[in-house]
C-alpha positions in Angstrom: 80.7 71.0 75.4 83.7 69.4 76.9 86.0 72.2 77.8 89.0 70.8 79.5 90.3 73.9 79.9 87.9 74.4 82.8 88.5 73.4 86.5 85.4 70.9 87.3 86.1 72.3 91.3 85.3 75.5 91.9 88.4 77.4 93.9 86.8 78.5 97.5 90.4 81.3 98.3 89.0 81.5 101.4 89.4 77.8 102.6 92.5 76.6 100.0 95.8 76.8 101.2 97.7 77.6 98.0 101.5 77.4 97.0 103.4 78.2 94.2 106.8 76.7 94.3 109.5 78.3 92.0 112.4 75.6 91.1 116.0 75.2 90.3 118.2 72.3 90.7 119.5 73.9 93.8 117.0 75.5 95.8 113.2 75.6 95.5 111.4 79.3 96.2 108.2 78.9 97.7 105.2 81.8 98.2 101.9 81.0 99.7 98.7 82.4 100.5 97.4 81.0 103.6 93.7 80.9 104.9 93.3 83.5 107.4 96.5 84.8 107.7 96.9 88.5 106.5 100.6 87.9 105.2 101.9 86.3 102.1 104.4 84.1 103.2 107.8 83.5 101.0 110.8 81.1 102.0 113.4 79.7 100.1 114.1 76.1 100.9 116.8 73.7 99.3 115.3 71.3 97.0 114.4 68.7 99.6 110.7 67.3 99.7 110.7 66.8 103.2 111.4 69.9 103.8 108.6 71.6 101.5 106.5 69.2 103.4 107.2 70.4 106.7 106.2 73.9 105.6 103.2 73.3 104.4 102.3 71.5 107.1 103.5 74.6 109.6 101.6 76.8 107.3 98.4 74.5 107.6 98.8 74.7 111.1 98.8 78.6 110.5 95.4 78.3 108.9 94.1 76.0 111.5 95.0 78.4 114.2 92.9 81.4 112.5 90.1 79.2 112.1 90.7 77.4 109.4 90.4 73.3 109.3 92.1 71.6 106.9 90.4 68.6 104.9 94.0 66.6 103.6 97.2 67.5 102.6 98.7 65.5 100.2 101.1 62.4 100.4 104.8 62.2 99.0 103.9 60.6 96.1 100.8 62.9 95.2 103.2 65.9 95.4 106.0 64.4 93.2 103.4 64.7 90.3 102.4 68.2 91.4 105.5 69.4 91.4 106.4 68.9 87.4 103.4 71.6 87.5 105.2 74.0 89.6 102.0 74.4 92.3 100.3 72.1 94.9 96.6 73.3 96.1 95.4 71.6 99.4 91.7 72.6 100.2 90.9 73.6 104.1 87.8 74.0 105.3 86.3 76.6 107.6 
């Protein structure tokens, strides 16, 4: 059975730095859960890439710093389709 509804990569919360971006035309609301790091960080950015960028890359360097090594994060252009979803996902590794 071909169930697209299904994710064909299973979702490993311990090594995926997740975040959920809440947007407006003005200013973009970002939460994350962050390998190895007890809090649940929330910032509210203006809707600028490059700065979304920058934070996940801060908060990857969070996860590296508990132990956590990240496999990739995403380019620019990736994102931009990402973001019509309202969520990246970047995988890290232990």
């Amino acid at each position: 059975m071909n169930d697209l509804s299904r994710s064909l990569a299973p979702l490993k919360p311990d090594g995926t730095l997740i975040a959920v971006i809440e947007m407006s035309q003005s200013s973009w609301l970002v939460a994350g859960i962050v390998p190895g790091v007890e809090r649940q960080p929330l910032k509210k950015l203006a809707a600028d890439e490059i700065a979304l960028l920058k934070l996940l890359h801060r908060w990857r360097e969070e996860a590296e710093k508990a132990g956590r090594r990240s496999n990739a994060l995403q380019s620019p252009s990736r994102l931009a389709g990402m973001f019509l979803a309202g969520a990246v996902v970047e995988d890290t590794q232990h």
